[in-house]
LUMVO-130666 format. One record per residue (C-alpha): residue number from 0; x, y, z. Coordinates in pm, whole numbers, m for minus. Layout:
n_u_v_w
NUM_X_Y_Z
...
***
This chain:
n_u_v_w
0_m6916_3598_22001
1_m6854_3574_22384
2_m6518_3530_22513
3_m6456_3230_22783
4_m6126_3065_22849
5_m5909_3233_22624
6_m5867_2948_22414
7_m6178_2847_22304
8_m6397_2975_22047
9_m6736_2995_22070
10_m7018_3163_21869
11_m7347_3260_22019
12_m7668_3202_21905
13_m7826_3449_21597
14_m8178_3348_21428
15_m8208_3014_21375
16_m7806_2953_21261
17_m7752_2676_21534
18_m7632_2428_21281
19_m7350_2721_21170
20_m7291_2751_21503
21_m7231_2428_21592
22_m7005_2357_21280
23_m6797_2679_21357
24_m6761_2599_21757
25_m6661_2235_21679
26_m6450_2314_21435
27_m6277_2639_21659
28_m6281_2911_21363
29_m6582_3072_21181
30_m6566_2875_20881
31_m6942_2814_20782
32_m7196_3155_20736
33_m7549_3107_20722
34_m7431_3229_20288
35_m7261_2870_20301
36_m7504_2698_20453
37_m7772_2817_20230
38_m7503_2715_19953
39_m7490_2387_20034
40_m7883_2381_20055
41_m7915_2464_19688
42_m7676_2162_19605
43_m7852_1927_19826
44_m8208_2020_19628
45_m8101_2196_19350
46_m8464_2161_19144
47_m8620_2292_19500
48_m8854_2605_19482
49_m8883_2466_19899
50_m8601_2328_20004
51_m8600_2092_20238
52_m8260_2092_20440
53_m8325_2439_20582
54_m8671_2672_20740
55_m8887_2816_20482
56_m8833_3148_20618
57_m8488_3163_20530
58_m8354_3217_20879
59_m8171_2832_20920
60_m8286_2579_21126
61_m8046_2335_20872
62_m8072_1960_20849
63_m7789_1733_20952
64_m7777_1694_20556
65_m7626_2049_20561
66_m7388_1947_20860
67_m7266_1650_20684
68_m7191_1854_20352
69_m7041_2103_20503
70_m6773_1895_20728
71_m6657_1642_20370
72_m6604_1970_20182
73_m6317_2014_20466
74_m6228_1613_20441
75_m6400_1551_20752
76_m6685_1290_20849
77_m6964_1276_21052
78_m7066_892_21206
79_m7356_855_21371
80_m7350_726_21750
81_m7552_434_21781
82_m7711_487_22110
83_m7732_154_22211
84_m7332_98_22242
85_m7193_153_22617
86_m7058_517_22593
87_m6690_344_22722
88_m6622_213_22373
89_m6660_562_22219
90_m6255_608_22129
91_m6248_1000_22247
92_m5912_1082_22169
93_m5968_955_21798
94_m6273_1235_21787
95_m6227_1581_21680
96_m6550_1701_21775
97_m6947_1616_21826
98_m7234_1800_21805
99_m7579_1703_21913
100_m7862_1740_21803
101_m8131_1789_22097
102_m8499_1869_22183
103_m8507_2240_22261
104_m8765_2449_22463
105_m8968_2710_22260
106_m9054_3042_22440
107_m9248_3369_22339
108_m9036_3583_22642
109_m9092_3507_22928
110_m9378_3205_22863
111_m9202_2884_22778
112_m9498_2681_22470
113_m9571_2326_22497
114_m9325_2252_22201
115_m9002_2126_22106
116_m8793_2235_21813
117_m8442_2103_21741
118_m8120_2236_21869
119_m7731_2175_21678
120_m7490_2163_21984
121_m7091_2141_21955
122_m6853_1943_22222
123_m6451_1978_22172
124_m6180_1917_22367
125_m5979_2243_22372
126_m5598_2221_22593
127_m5725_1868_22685
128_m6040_2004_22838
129_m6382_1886_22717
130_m6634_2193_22634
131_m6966_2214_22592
132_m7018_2545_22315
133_m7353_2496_22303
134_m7440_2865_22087
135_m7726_2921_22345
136_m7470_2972_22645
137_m7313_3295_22726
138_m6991_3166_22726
139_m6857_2750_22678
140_m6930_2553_22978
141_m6609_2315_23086
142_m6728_1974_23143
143_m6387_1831_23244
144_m6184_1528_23090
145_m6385_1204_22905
146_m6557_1104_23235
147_m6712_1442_23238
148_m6778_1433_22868
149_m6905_1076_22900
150_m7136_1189_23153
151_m7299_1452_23000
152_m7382_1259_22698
153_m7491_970_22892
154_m7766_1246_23089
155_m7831_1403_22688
156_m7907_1033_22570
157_m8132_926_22885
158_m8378_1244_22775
159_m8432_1049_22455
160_m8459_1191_22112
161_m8070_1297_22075
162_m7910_1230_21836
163_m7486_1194_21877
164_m7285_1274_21543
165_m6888_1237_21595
166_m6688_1453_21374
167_m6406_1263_21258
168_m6090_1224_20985
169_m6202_1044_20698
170_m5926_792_20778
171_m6066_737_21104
172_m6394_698_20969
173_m6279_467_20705
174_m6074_267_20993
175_m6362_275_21244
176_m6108_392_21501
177_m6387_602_21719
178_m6471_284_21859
179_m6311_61_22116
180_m6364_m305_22040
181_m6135_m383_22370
***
């Protein structure tokens, strides 16, 4: 755990526990171990000698399945962004959290391979200041107020293949109220 404004939480990365990572950051407490995680795994595929929300190795690398599981057993939802809406009718203040789930650079030391793997990473506002906690920073990286936060998902979703889940009440889910219609 690294220590940046002394305010915000943030958990660094360990094995393949992104998707922990980004549940605990968003969320501003270590709620979720990679234990829960694999919890939730077994009730997703219970019948599952493989299973299929998490790496057969055992060392995470969790499925948004996992994510999702893990935020209703708190009475929380996650919505998918639809990445064709304009990012201005994304209703900010009615978000708790997102995390994001991007294409990730694999490296053996110092030699970066040719491949992609998938990365969980957290946003919250924290004393009305937007953070990036992505796990793989040494400490959370302050993007500013909605413009900035607006911004830097607007540059995440012109790389392609992100993916934008807002964690939200279930009564804002249920009332749609993380979007502007105006």
């Amino acid at each position: 755990m690294s220590q940046g404004p002394p305010s915000v939480y943030h958990e660094q990365q360990r094995l393949e526990l992104c998707a922990v990572h980004a549940l605990n950051n968003v969320l501003q407490q270590r709620l979720f171990s990679q234990e829960a995680a694999d919890e939730i795994c077994k009730r997703l595929a219970p019948d599952s000698r493989l299973n299929p929300h998490r790496s057969l190795l055992g060392t995470g690398n969790y499925d948004v399945n996992v994510i999702m599981a893990a935020l209703q057993g708190l009475g929380l939802a996650a919505v998918w962004w639809d990445r064709r809406r304009p990012l201005s009718q994304l209703a900010l203040p009615q978000v708790l959290g997102l995390i994001l789930n991007l294409p990730s650079p694999v490296s053996l030391g110092l030699l970066s391979l040719p491949l992609r793997r998938r990365h969980w990473v957290a946003l919250r506002q924290v004393d009305g200041i937007y953070y990036n906690l992505d796990s793989k920073l040494r400490a959370p990286e302050a993007l500013g107020d909605e413009d900035g936060v607006r911004a830097f998902l607007a540059a995440a979703l012109a790389q392609g293949l992100c993916e934008v889940l807002l964690v939200v009440t279930k009564e804002v889910e249920e009332k749609g109220a993380w979007l502007q219609t105006d």
